[in-house]
N, C-alpha and C positions, 0 to 999 in steps of 0.2 A: 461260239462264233468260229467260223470255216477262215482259215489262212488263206483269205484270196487276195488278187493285186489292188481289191476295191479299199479292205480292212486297211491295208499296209498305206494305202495312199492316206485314206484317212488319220490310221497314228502319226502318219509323219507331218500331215499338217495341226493335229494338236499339240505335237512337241515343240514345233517349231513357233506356234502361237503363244504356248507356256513359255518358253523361252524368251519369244517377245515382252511379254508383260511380266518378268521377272527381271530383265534391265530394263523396262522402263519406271518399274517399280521402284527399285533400287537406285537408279540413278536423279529419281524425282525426289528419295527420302520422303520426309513431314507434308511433301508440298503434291509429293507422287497425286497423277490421276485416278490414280487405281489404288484410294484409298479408301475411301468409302466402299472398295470392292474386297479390300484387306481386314479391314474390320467385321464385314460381313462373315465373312468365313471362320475370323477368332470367333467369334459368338455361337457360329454354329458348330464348330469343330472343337473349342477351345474342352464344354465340358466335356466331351470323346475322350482327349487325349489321358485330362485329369483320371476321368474313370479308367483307363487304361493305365496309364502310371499306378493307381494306387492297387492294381491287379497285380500289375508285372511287379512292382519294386519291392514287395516281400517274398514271390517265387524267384525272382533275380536273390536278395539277400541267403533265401535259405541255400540256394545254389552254389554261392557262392564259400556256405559255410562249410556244406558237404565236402565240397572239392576244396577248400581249404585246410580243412580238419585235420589227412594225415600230415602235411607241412609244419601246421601248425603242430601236433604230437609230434613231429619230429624235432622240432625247436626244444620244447619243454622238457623233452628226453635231454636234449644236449647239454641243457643249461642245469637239470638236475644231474647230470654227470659232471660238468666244472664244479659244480659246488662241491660233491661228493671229493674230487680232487682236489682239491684249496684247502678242504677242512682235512684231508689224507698230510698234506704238504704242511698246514700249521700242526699238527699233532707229532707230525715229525718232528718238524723242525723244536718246537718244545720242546722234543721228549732226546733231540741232539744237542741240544742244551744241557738238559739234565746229566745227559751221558758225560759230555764235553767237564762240565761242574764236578761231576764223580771222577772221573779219570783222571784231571788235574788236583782234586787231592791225595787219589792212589799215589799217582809221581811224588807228589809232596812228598808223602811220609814214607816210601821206597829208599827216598833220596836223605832223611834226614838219619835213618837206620840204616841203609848202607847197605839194603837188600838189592839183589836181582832179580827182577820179579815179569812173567810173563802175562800182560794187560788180559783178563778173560771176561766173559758176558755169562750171566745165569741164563741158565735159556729153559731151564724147568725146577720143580721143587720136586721132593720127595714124598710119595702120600703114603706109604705105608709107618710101618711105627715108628724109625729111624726120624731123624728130623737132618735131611739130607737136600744138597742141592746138584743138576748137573752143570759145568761147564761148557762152554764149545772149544774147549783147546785139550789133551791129550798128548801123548806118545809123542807125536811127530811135532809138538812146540816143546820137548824138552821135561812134560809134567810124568813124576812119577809117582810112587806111592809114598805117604805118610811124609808130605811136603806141606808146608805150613799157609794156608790161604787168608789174605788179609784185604780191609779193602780203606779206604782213605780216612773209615772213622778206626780204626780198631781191630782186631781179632777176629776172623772167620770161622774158622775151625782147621782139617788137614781133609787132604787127598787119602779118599782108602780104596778104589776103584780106577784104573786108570784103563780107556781103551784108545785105540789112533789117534781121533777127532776128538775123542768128548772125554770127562771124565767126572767123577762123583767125591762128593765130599759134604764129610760129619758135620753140621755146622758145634759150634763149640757148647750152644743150649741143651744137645742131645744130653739123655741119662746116662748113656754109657760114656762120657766127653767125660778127658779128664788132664786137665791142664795147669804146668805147675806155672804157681805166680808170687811176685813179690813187691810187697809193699813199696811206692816209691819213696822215694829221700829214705832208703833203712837197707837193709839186707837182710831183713827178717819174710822167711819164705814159707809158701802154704800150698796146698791143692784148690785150684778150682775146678768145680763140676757143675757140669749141666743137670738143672732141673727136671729136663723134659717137657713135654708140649700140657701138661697140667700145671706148670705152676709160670705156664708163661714163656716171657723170653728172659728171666732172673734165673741168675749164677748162684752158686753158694760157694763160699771160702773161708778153708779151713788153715789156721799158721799150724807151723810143725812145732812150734815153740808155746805151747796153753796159756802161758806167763805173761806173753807180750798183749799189752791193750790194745785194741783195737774199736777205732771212734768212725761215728757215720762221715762221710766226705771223703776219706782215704783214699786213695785210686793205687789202683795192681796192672802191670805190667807181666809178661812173661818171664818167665825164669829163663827157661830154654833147656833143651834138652841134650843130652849126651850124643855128640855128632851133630848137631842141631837138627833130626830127625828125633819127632814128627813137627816139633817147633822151634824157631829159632826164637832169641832175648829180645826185651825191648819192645817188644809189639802192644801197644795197650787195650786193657784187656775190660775194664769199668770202673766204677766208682763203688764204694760200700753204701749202704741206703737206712740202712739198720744191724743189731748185733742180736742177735739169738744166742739164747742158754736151752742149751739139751738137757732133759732132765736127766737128776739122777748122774751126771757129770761135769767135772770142772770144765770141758770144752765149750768153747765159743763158737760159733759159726755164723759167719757176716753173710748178708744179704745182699747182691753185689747187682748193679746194674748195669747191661752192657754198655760199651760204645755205639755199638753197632746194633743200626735194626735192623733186625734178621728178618721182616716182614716186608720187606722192600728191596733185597737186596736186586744190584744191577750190573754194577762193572764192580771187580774183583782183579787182585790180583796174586798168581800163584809164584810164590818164592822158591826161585831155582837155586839162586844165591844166596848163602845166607854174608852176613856182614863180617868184617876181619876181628871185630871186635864189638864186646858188649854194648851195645849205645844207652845203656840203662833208661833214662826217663827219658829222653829226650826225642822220643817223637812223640810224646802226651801233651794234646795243648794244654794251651796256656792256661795257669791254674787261675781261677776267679780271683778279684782281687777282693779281700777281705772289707766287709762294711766302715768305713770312716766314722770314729767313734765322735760320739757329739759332743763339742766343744762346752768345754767349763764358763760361765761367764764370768770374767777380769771386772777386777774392781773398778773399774773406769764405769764401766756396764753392767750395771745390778740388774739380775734377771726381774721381768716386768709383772708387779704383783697380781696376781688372780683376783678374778672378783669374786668383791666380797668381803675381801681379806685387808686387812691397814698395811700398808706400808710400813717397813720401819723406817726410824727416826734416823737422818740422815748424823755421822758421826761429826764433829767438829775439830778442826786440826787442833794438836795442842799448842798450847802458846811457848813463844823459842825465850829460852835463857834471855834475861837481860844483864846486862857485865855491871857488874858496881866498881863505882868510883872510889 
């Protein structure tokens, strides 16, 4: 159709008539004239639309999935990245806990031996033969060689490598580990050595004295050494587990369990100082308290017969003097 002034007059009077009978439509509502002309057209138009709708409203949906999608993978990204940091922040936090646990009992028994001691962190193991860990502190914290490392249960081993930042150390399990100890409540003193990575994380202790017995439960402390290099006294070192006979010899050699497990270890700390004086046992907890032996039953309470079995015959008081006249 050609854009003449005829067409134009024409649109303009069917807008103007639509317009007409859409307020009078509307403002008749229920009662409108032009109802009967409203429902004509739902009936005729109504299924149009339907079939329309149900055309568009799944290319609308997918449309909308398209163009939403990377949004949406942007979310899912986000939210699997808080989680990935929440569980980062709880494992921390855990594992500052653990730290926090460790370190305040290094303090503990620093404090109860009267050691100076520089707080360190293992930050690697040893894989070659050696049974060896590194530190992160060195040179410039004060650590130098064949200084005694202990950590809040007990005994480490010593410093045999020292560089700026870092430094290595024997743990006391190695075969070549060789640490003097002594019996606590005694002064009777022995070598302890490490096993090596075949028989475990067990010590073996040997007294200098063949004579003296030696029973499972016992616990060893260090001796210490001459200058208290490469150990100072006092540091506890395990408990005895069993007694071994060497053949062919009167020697003894106890089977010693450590304090400390060496399979875990985490915060350490390296003794700069050693104490002014022996502290002998007294940074060894507290010894178990011996089983409460089972009471005897008092004659008030005769133990209660088993069955099966008679009772015995209850006794009868004897009869008291009577005074003659």
């Amino acid at each position: 159709m050609k854009d003449t002034r005829r067409t134009r007059a024409v649109l303009g009077v069917l807008l103007l008539v639509s317009l007409a009978m859409i307020t009078v439509d509307y403002r008749g509502g229920d009662n409108s004239p032009l109802r009967v002309l409203r429902g004509f057209g739902e009936a005729i138009f109504g299924p149009i639309e339907q079939g329309a709708t149900a055309v568009v409203h799944p290319i609308a949906g997918a449309f909308h999935t398209f163009t939403g999608a990377p949004s949406a993978h942007r979310r899912i990204t986000r939210l699997e990245r808080e989680n990935q940091q929440l569980r980062r922040q709880l494992r921390s936090g855990q594992l500052d806990k653990r730290r926090a646990g460790q370190l305040d009992r290094l303090l503990g028994a620093s404090g109860l031996g009267g050691y100076r001691i520089v707080p360190a962190e293992v930050i690697s193991s040893g894989e070659g033969l050696e049974n060896t860990v590194s530190l992160d502190v060195g040179s410039r914290n004060g650590v130098q060689p064949n200084m005694t490392v202990l950590s809040g249960d007990g005994l480490v081993g010593r410093v045999t490598r020292v560089g700026p930042t870092t430094s290595t150390v024997m743990l006391a399990i190695d075969a070549a580990s060789s640490v003097g100890g002594r019996l606590e409540d005694s002064d009777e003193i022995g070598i302890v050595q490490g096993a090596g990575r075949r028989a475990g994380s067990s010590l073996k202790f040997q007294l200098l004295d063949s004579t003296v017995v030696m029973e499972p439960g016992q616990r060893i402390v260090s001796f210490g050494s001459q200058g208290d290099r490469p150990y100072v006294p006092g540091v506890p070192i395990g408990t005895i587990t069993r007694i071994e006979r060497t053949s062919g010899s009167l020697t003894r050699i106890a089977v010693v369990r450590p304090f400390v497990h060496f399979t875990s270890l985490d915060v350490v700390g390296v003794v700069v100082g050693a104490p002014k004086r022996d502290p002998r046992d007294s940074v060894l907890p507290p010894s178990p308290s011996p089983s409460s032996p089972t009471p005897t039953p008092t004659p008030s309470q005769p133990p209660p017969a088993q069955a099966g079995s008679s009772s015995p015959p209850k006794s009868r008081p004897a009869p008291s003097p009577t005074s003659r006249g």
